[in-house]
C-alpha positions in Angstrom: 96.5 110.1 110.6 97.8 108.0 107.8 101.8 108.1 107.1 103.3 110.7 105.0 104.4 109.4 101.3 107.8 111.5 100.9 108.4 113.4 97.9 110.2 111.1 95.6 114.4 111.3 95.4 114.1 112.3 91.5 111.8 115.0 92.0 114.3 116.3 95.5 117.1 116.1 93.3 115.7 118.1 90.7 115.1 120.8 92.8 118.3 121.0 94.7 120.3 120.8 91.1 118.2 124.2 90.5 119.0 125.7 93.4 122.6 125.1 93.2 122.1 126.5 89.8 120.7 129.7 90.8 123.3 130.0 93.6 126.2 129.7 91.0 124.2 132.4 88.9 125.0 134.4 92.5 129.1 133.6 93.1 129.9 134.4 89.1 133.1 132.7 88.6 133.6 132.2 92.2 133.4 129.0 93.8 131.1 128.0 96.7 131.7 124.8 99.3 129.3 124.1 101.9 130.0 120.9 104.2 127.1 118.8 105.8 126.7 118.7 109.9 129.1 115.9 111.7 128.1 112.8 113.6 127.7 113.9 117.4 128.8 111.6 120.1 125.9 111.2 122.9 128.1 109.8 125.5 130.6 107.2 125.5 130.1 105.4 121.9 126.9 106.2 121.3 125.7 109.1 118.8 122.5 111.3 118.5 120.1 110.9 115.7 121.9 112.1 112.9 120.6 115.6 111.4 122.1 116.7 108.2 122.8 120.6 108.0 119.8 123.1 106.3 122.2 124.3 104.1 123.6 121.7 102.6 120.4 119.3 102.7 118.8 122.9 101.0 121.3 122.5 97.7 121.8 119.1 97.6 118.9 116.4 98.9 121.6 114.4 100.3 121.1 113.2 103.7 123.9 111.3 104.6 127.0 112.4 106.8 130.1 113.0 106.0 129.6 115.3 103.0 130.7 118.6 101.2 128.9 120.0 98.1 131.1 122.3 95.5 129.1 124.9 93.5 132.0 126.3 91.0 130.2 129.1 88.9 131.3 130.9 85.6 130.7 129.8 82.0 130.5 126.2 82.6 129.2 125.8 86.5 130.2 122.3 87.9 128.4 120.8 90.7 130.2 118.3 92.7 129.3 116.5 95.7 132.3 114.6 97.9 130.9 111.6 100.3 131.5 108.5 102.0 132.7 105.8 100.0 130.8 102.1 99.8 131.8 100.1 102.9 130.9 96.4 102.8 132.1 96.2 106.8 130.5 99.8 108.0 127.2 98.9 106.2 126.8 95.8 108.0 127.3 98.2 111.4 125.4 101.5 110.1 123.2 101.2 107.6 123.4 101.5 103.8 125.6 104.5 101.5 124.8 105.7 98.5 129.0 106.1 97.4 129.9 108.4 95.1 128.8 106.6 91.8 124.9 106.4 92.7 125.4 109.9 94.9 126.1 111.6 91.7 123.2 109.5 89.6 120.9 109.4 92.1 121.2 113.2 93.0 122.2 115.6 90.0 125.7 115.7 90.3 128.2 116.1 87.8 131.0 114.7 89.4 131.6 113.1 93.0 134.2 112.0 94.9 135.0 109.9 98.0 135.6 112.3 100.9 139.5 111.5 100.9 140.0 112.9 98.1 138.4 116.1 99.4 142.2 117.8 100.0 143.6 117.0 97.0 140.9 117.8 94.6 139.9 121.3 96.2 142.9 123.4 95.8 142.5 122.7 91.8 138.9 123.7 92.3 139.5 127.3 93.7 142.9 127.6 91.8 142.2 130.8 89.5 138.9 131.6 90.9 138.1 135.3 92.2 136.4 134.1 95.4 135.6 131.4 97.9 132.2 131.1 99.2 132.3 128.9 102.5 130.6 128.9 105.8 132.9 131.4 108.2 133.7 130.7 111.8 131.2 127.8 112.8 133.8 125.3 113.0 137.8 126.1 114.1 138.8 122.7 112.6 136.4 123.4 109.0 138.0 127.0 109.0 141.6 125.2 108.9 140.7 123.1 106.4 139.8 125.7 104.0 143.3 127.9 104.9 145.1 124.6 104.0 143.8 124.8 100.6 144.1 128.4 99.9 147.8 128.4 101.4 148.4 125.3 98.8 146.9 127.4 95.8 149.0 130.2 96.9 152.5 128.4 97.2 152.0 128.0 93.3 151.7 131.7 93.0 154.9 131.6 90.5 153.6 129.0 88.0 151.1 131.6 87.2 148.0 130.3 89.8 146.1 132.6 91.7 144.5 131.7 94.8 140.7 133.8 95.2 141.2 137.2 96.8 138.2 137.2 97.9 136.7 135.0 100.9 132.5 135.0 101.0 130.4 134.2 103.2 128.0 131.4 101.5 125.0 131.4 103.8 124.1 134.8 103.3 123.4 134.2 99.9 121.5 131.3 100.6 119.7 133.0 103.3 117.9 134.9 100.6 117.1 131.5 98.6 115.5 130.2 101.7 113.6 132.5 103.1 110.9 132.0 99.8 110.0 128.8 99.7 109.1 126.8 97.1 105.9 124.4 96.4 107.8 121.6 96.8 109.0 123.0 100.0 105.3 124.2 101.1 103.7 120.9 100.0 106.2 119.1 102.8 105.6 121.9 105.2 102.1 121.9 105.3 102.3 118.3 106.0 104.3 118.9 108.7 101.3 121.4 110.2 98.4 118.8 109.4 101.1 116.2 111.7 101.5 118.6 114.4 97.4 120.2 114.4 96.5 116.3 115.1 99.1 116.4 118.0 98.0 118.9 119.5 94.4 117.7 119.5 95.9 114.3 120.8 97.2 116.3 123.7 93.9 118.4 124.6 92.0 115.1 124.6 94.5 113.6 126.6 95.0 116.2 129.5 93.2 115.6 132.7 93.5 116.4 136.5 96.5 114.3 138.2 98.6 113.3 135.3 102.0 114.6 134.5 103.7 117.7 131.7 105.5 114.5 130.1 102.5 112.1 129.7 101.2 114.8 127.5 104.6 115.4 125.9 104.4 111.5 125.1 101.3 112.2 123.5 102.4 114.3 121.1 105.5 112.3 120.3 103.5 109.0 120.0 101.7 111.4 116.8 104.4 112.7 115.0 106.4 109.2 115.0 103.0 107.4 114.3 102.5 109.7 111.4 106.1 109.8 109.9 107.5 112.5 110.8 111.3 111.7 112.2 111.8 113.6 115.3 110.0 116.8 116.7 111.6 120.3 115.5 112.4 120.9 118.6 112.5 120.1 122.4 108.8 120.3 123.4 107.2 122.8 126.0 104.7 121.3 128.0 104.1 124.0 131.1 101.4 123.7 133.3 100.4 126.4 135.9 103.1 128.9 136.6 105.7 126.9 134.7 103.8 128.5 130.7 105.7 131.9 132.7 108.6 130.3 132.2 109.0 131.1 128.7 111.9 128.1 127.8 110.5 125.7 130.0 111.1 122.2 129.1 111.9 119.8 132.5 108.0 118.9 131.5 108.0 117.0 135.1 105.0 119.0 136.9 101.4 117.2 138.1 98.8 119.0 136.1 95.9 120.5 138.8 92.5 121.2 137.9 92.2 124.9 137.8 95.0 125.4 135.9 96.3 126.0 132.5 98.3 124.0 130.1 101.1 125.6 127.6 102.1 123.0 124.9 104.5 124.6 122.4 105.5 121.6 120.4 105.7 120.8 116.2 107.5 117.7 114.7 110.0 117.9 111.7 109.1 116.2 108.6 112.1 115.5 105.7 114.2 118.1 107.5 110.7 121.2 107.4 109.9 122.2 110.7 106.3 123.3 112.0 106.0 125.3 115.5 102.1 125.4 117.0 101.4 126.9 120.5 97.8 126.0 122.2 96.9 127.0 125.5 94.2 125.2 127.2 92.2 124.0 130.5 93.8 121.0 132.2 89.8 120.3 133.4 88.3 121.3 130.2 86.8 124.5 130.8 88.4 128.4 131.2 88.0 130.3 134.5 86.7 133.5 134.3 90.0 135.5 134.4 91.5 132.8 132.1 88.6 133.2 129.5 89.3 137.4 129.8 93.3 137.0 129.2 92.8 134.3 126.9 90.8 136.6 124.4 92.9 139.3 125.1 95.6 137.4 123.4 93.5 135.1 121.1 92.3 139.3 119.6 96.0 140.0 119.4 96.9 137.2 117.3 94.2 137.3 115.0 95.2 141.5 114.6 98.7 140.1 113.8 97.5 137.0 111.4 95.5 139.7 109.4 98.5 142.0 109.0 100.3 139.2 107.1 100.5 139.9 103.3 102.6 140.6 100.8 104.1 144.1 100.8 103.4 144.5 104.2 106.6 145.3 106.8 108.1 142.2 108.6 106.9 143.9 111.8 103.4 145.0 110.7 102.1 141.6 112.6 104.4 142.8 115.8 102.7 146.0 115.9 99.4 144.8 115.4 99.7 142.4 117.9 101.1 144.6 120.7 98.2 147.4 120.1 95.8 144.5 121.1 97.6 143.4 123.7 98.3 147.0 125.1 94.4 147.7 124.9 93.8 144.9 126.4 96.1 144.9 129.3 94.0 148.2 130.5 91.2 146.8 130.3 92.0 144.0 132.4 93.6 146.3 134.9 97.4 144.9 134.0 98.8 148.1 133.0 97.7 151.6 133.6 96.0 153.5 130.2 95.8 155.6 128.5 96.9 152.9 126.0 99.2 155.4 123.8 101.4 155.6 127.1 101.8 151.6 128.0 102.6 151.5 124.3 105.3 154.4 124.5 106.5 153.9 127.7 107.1 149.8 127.5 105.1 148.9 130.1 103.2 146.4 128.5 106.9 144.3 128.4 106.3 143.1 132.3 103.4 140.6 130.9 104.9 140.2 126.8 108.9 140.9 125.9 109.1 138.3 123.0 108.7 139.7 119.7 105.4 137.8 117.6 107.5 135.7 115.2 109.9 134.5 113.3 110.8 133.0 109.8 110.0 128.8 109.7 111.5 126.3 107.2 114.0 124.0 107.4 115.1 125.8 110.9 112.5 126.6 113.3 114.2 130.0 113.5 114.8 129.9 110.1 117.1 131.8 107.6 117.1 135.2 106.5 117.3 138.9 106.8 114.5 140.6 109.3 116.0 144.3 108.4 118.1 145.2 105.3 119.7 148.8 105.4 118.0 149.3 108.7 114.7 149.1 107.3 112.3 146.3 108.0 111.9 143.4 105.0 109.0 143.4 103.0 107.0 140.6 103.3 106.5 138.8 100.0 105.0 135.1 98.7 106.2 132.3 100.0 107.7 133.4 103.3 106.3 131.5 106.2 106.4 133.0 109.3 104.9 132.4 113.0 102.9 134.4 114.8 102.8 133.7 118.6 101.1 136.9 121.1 101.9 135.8 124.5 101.0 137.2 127.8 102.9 135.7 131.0 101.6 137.2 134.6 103.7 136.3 137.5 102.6 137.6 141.3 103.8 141.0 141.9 103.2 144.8 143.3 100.2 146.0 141.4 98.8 142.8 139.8 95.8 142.0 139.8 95.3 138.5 141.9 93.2 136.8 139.7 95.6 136.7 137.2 98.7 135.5 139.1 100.8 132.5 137.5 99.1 132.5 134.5 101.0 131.9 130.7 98.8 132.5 127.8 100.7 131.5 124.1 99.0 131.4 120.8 101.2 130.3 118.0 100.1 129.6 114.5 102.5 129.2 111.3 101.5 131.4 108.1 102.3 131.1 104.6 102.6 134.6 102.5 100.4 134.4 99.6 99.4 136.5 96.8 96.6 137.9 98.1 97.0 137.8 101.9 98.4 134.2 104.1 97.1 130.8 104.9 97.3 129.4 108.0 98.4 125.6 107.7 98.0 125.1 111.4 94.5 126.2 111.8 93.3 122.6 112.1 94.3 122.5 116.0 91.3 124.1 118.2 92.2 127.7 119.6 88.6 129.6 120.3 87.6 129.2 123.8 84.2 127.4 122.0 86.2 124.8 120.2 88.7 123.8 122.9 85.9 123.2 125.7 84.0 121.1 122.6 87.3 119.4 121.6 87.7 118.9 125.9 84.7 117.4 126.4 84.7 114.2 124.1 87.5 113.4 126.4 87.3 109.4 127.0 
């Protein structure tokens, strides 16, 4: 797969300027400040890859470390962006910075500042404002930082400044910004899913009899990095055998056995979007019989859930959906004792599935936003992307059928919201039992 050509800086820039247009249309004549993610020490004096925050890469494209972004709202909003200054010295060590000159160019901003003068400058932008939007209680040291500036806006209380009364909490209002995404933000993300579908077929043609979990896993990072994305969106899952029961499992150390079956829940970020696939497959190519009968039984579930994804429709439609099938099926198959109405009632179903069939995707792989408002499930409306991922885990016990010990089925496809109904943008990666043994066999 050929490299991805990233969206160009201008066109970024234009979009985060909108966005931190529509979020001072939120605050009114409140003010909103949202710093980036610090540098994190590995061990010793080495770091780990840098990774801006979601929220602050959402409103400002800037990608740099070291950061805070000012929204200040009212009549005249002012967008203002505080980052590192040039550094001939540091350069030479880590790499080129934008400084605030080309930051505020380069990026929409009406003013910008070197990050030292971050204390000084805040207090007069907050100083007669009615609130303070800021991220609340994710960082003791950030949370001082902001008291020291209200305490400083206060202490001129009799020259006639008021500090803001009121003390917000800015995510959740970009919570609701995120959780629709944009074409700009789709165009990246599908991207992301045509990366990861390719993976995943990279690791089906690669699994065999006697190798290892983390010669797959190389696989797939080999096809992320070779196609551009930066990192994977999170720590892959490669669990073969009894380890896909494990539903966190990531030592991804095991031999792979013939017989057995192969979990690989992996997706690679691209230009901070994550994508999240799950395939389960034959490490020798072809289903058992009990394998091909528990595979279906989810492979039915997920398609139930995939079709009850459309606008209108309750955030948990898809759950529901998807545990009917899996509740029908588990009596079939002898897991659980029907009638179905009482495995669904009763819960009993939660011995072989307790995870619910999604979650929001985007910048986070867990992404932002509300799953109930007033109690009441969200609506699901256009350009919400969501997973949905049926599972079925059956470890030996009491009651269990034999056949089906030790095995972990997952199914996980990410779905776009349209206007008419959803599109899955990771269909490209083989999950019918037909097209996995075909995909299998051209094995070299």
């Amino acid at each position: 797969m050929p490299p991805f050509d990233p969206i160009p800086l201008p066109e970024l820039a234009r979009t985060a300027r909108a966005r931190r247009e529509r979020l001072a249309a939120r605050i009114g004549d409140g003010v909103a400040v949202l710093a980036t993610a610090p540098e994190r020490t590995r061990n010793r004096d080495t770091h780990y890859p840098y990774r801006f925050d979601s929220y602050f890469y959402y409103l400002t494209a800037f990608p740099e470390p070291e950061a805070v972004v000012v929204v200040v709202g009212g009549a005249s909003p002012r967008h203002v962006l505080f980052c590192r200054a040039r550094d001939p010295e540091r350069e030479l060590w880590d790499g080129y910075r934008h400084g605030p000159e080309a930051a505020r160019e380069r990026f929409g901003f009406d003013e910008a500042w070197p990050m030292s003068e971050l204390d000084a400058r805040m207090p007069g932008l907050i100083a007669d404002r009615p609130a303070l939007y800021c991220a609340i209680g994710e960082d003791p040291g950030w949370s001082a930082r902001v008291s020291g500036w209200l305490n400083e806006v206060r202490a001129m209380a009799r020259t006639g400044v008021a500090a803001p009364a009121t003390l917000g909490e800015v995510r959740v209002l970009v919570d609701a910004m995120r959780v629709v995404k944009d074409e700009q933000e789709l165009s990246i993300m599908r991207r992301a899913a045509a990366i990861s579908c390719d993976a995943h077929r990279r690791a089906m043609r690669a699994t065999r009899p006697g190798r290892h979990e983390f010669e797959v896993e190389a696989e797939l990072l080999h096809a992320f990095r070779a196609a551009g994305a930066q990192a994977p969106a999170y720590t892959s899952i490669v669990a073969g055998g009894a380890n896909a029961c494990v539903l966190h499992y990531v030592d991804n150390a095991s031999k792979l056995a013939a017989g057995e079956l192969l979990l690989v829940d992996a997706g690679c970020e691209l230009d901070g979007y994550a994508s999240d696939i799950t395939r389960t497959f034959p490490v020798d190519g072809r289903f058992s019989g009990p394998q091909r009968a528990l595979y279906e039984c989810v492979l039915e579930a997920q398609l139930r859930a995939i079709d009850a994804v459309r606008p209108g429709a309750s955030w948990q439609a898809p759950h529901d959906a998807a545990v009917a099938a899996l509740c029908a099926g588990f009596v079939e198959l002898g897991l659980c004792e029907g009638p179905v109405e009482r495995v669904l009632e009763s819960g009993d179903y939660r011995r072989f599935y307790m995870h619910r069939t999604g979650h929001w995707l985007g910048l986070d792989v867990h992404d932002a936003g509300d799953y109930k408002r007033d109690g009441q499930w969200v609506a699901l409306e256009p350009g919400n992307v969501t997973t949905v991922e049926p599972g079925c885990y059956v470890r030996p016990g009491d009651g269990v059928p034999e056949a089906f010990w030790n095995i972990g089925i997952r199914i996980e496809d990410d779905v776009v919201v349209t206007a008419t109904g959803n599109e899955v943008i990771t269909a490209d990666a083989p999950k019918r039992i037909d097209d996995i043994e075909a995909w299998m066999r051209e094995r070299s």
